[in-house]
C-alpha positions in Angstrom: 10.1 0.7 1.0 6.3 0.6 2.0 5.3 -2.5 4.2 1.4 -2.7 2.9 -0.8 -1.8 6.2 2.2 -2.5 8.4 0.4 0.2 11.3 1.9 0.7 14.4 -1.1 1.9 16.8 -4.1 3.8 16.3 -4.2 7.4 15.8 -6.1 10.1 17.9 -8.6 10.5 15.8 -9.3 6.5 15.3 -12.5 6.3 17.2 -14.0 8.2 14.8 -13.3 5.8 11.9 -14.1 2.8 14.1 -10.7 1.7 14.6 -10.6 2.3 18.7 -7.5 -0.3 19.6 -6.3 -1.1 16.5 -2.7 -2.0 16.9 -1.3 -3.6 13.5 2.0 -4.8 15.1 1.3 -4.3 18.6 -1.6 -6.8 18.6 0.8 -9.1 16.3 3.2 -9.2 18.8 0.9 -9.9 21.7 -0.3 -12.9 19.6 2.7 -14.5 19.3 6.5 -13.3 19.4 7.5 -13.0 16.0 11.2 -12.9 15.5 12.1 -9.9 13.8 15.6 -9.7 14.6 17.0 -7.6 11.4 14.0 -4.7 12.3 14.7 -4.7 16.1 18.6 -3.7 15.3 17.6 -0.8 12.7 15.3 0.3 15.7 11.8 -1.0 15.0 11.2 -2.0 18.9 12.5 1.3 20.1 9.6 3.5 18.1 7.4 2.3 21.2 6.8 -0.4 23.6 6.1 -3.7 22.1 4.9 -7.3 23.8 7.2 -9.7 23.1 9.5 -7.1 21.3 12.3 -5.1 23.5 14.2 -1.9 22.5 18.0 -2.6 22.0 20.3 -0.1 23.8 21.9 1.3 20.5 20.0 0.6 17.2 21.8 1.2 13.8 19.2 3.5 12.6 16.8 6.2 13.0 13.3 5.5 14.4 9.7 7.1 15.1 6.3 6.9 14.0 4.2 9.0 11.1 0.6 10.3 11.6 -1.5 10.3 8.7 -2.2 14.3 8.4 -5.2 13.6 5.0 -8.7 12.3 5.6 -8.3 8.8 4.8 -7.0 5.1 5.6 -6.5 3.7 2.4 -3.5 2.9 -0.1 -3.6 5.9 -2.2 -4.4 8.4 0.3 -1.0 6.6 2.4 1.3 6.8 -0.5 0.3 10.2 -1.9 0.6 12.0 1.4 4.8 10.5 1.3 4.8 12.6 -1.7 3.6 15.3 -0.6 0.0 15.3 -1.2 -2.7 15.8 2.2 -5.9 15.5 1.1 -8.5 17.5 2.7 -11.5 15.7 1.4 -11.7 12.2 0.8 -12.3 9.6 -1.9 -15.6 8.8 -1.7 -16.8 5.2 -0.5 -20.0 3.1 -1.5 -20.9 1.4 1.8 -24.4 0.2 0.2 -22.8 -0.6 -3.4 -22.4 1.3 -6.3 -25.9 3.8 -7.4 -28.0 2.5 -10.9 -25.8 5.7 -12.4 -22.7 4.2 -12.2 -24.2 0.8 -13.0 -25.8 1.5 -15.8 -23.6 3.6 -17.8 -21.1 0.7 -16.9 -23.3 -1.9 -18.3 -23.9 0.6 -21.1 -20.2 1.5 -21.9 -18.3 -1.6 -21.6 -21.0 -3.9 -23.2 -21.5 -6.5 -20.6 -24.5 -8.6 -19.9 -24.9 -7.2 -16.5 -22.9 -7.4 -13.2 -23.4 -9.2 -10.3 -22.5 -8.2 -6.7 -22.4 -4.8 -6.4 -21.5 -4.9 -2.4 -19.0 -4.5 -0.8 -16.9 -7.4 0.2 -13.7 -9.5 0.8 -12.1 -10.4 -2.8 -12.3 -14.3 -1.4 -15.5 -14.5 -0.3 -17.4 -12.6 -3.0 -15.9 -15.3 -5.6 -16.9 -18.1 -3.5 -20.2 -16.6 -3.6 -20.5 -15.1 -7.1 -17.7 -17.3 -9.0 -20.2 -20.0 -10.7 -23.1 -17.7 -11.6 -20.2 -15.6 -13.4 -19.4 -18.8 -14.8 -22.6 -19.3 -16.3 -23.3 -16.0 -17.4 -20.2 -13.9 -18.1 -21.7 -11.0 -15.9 -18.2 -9.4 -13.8 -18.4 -9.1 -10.0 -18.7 -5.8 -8.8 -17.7 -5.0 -5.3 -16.2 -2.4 -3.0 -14.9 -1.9 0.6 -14.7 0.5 3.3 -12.2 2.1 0.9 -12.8 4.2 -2.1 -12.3 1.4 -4.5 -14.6 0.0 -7.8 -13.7 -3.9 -7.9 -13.9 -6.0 -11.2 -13.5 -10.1 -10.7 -13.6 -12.3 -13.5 -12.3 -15.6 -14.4 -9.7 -15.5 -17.1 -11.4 -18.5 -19.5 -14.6 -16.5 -19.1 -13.1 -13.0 -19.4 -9.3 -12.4 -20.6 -7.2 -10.4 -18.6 -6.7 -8.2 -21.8 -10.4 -7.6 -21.7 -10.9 -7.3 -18.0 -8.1 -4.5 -18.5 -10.1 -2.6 -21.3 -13.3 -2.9 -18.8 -11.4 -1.4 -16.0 -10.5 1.7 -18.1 -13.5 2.6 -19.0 -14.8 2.6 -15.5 -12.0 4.4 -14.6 -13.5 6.9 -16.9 -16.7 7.0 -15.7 -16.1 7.0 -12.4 -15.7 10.6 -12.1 -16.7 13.8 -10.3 -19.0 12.4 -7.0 -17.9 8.9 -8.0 -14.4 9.5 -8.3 -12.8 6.5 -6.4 -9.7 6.3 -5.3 -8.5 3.2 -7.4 -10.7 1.0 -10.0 -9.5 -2.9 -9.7 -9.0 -5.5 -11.8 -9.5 -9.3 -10.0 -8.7 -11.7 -12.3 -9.3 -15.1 -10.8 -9.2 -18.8 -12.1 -10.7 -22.1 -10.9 -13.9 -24.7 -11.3 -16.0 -24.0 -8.5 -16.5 -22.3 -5.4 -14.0 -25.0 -3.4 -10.7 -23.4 -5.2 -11.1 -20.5 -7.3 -8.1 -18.7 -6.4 -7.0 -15.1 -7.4 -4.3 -15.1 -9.7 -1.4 -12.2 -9.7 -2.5 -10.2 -12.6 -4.2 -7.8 -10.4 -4.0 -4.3 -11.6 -4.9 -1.2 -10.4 -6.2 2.2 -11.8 -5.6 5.1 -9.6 -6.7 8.5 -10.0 -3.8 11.2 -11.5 -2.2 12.7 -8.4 -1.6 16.5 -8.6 1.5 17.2 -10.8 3.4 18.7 -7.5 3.6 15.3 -5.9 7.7 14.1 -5.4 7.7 11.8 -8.5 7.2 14.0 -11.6 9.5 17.1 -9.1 12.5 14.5 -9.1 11.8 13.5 -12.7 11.2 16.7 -14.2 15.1 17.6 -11.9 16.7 15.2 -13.9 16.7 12.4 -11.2 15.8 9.0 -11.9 12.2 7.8 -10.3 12.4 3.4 -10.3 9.0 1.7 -8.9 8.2 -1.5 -7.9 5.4 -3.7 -7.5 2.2 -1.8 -7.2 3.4 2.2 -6.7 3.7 3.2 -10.8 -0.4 2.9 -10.8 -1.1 4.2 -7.5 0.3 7.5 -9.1 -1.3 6.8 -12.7 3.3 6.3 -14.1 3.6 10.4 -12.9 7.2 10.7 -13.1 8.1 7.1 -13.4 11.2 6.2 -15.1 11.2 2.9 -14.6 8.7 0.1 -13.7 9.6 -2.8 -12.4 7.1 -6.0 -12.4 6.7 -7.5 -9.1 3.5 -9.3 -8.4 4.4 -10.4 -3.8 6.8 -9.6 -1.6 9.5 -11.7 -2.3 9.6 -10.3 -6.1 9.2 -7.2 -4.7 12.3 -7.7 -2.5 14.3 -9.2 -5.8 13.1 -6.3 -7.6 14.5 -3.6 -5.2 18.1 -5.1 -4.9 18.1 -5.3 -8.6 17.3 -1.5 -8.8 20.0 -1.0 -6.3 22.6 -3.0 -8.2 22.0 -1.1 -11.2 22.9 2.1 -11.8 20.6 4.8 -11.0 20.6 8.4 -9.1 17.6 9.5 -7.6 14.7 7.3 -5.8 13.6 3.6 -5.9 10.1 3.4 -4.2 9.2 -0.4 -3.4 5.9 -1.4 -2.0 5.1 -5.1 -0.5 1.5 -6.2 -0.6 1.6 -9.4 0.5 1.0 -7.8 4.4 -1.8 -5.9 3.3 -3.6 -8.1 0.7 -3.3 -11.5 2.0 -2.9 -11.1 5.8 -4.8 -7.9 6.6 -7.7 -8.2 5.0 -7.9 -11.5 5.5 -7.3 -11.3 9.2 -4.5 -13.9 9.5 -2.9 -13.2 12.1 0.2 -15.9 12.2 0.1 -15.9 8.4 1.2 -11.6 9.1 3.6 -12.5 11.5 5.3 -14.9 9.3 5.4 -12.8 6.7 7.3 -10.0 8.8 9.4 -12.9 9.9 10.1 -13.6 5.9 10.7 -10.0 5.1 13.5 -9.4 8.4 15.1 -12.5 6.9 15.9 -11.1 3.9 16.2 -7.6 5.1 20.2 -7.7 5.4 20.1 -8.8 1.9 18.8 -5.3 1.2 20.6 -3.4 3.4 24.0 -4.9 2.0 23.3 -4.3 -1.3 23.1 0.0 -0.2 26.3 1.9 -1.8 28.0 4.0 1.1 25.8 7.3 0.1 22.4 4.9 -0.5 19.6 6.1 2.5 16.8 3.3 3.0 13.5 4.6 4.4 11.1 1.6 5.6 7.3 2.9 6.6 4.0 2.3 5.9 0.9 3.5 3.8 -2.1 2.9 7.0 -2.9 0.1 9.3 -5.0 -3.3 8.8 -4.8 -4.7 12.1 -5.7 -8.9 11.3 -6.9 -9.2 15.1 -9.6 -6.5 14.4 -13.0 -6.6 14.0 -14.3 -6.8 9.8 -11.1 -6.5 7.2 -11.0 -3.0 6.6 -7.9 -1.1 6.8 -7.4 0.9 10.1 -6.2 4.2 10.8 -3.3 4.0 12.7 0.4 5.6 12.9 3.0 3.8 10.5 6.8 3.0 11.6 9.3 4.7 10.5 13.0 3.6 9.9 16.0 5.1 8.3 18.8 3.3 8.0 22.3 4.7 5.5 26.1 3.0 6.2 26.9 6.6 6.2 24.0 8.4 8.1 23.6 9.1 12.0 22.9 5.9 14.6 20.1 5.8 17.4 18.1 9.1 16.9 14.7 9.3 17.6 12.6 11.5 15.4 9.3 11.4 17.0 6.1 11.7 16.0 6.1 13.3 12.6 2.4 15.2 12.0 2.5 14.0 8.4 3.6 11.0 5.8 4.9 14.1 3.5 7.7 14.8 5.9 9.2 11.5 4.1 8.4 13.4 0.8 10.1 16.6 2.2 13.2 14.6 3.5 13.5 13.0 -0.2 12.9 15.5 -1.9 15.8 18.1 0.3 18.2 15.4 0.3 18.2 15.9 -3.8 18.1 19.9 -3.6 14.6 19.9 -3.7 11.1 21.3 -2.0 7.7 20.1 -1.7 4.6 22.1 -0.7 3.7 19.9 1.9 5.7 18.2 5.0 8.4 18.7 7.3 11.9 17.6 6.5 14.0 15.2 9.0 17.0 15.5 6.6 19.2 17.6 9.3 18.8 14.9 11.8 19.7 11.7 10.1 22.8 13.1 8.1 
């Protein structure tokens, strides 16, 4: 179970990525005490000091912190590398907007009257700014971020969500070879003016194909069944995917994963909740984060009593977005790490892992398994 951005500190190298004191939950915590009761007890405070947030003497689960080993900070690098992907070389970014290339064969190739944009932005404010004039003249808004991402917005009465779909997969297409972004987005949004458009929740996203040796298609292709929730079947293009559940925030999210543990199923349920990320990171809403956490521990028992006596939960992270730092770029910090099973070892520590793919490794050895990448913790937990 992925909390979107959920860091927990910066990394060693974060200086040189501009994220010098970027502390997702640490600065979270110094802004206000959030009460996280459910995540304290599994061991969340004991991973490292907190404000506001003490270790308990005996959590019920296992606890440490994951470096990210690739070059990156963003949502695909994040979830590949738990799969066992590092990337040496990463997506590339457009910190000036997209090239007349890309542009042009885009204008070209999906038939559009032109675009409008072409910076990079927050998905908010570019609508505010661009919403009208797309209005008026049907043109999408392009726009980017510090990540590796191609974003589409368009209003659904001006542009179905259908169509918006069709133009997405052709720039998915075209973005290739020195433009090969990490994800092409669809924004559909809806509204009058520039006082309340709002972004609706038929978002969807167009990642590139991870390599076939990623944990998904290995516990497929072993006869093991591969459910995802939420956003994680198109951050890995379906590789491997069994099942797909819908799940649009974090409480369907949530809903989602305890119906997938209800049900019967042998193998992996990956979950991811992008509420953190997309509406409190970015964003940099600070209390709006910290209620959200507090939403999520409510509900975490829930979870944690629908696990079958042999069920192993693992609750991380994909990179950091600190919402007390400077711009709303993701940051690239360490993520959490907690593994909790009614039947696996209490109160051990596991450190700093040098890499997200020893949760790939662990998964993958727990089912008879072996990825090329990562280090498996699977000795110390069961």
């Amino acid at each position: 179970m992925v909390l979107d951005s959920a860091g927990i500190g910066e990394m060693p190298d974060a200086e040189s990525w501009g994220d010098k004191g970027a502390d997702t939950l640490g600065n979270i915590m110094k802004f206000r005490k959030a009460k996280l009761p459910n995540l304290q007890k599994i061991g969340l405070a004991n991973i490292r000091q907190l404000e506001n947030f003490p270790a308990i003497e005996n959590p019920i689960g296992c606890f440490g912190k994951c470096a990210m080993k690739s070059n990156g900070k963003d949502t695909t690098t994040g979830h590949w590398e738990m799969a066992g992907i590092v990337l040496e070389k990463a997506f590339p970014t457009f910190p000036e907007g997209f090239p007349p290339r890309v542009i042009e064969k885009f204008i070209s190739e999906t038939n559009v009257p032109g675009v409008l944009a072409n910076i990079p932005a927050s998905g908010t404010e570019i609508i505010k700014l661009f919403g009208e004039e797309h209005i008026k003249t049907g043109k999408p808004i392009i726009y980017t971020s510090a990540d590796s991402v191609f974003q589409i917005a368009a209003h659904e009465e001006i542009i179905s969500v259908k169509r918006l779909y069709e133009i997405c997969e052709t720039a998915r297409r075209i973005l290739d070879g020195e433009d090969k972004v990490g994800r092409v987005i669809a924004r559909p949004f809806v509204g009058t003016n520039a006082d309340d458009f709002k972004r609706t929740e038929n978002r969807h996203d167009y990642a590139v194909p991870p390599p076939r040796e990623n944990l998904l298609p290995v516990l497929h292709e072993n006869g093991f069944d591969v459910v995802c929730i939420g956003k994680i079947a198109s951050i890995y293009d379906s590789m491997g995917v069994t099942e797909d559940l819908k799940a649009k925030n974090n409480n369907q999210s949530i809903e989602q994963t305890i119906n997938a543990l209800n049900a019967e199923s042998k193998g992996l349920i990956f979950s991811n909740l992008v509420d953190f990320d997309m509406l409190y990171g970015h964003r940099r809403d600070v209390e709006g984060y910290a209620k959200s956490l507090e939403d999520f521990d409510v509900r975490l028992p829930e979870i944690l009593d629908a696990l079958r006596e042999d069920d192993l939960i693992i609750i991380t992270a994909d990179h950091g977005n600190d919402p007390t730092f400077p711009g709303t770029d993701h940051t690239r910090e360490y993520v959490p790490l907690l593994v909790y099973g009614k039947s696996a070892k209490q109160n051990v520590n596991l450190g700093t892992r040098e890499s997200l793919a020893d949760i790939g490794q662990t998964i993958a050895g727990n089912f008879g398994l072996q990825l090329k990448d990562g280090n498996s913790f699977l000795n110390k937990i069961i």
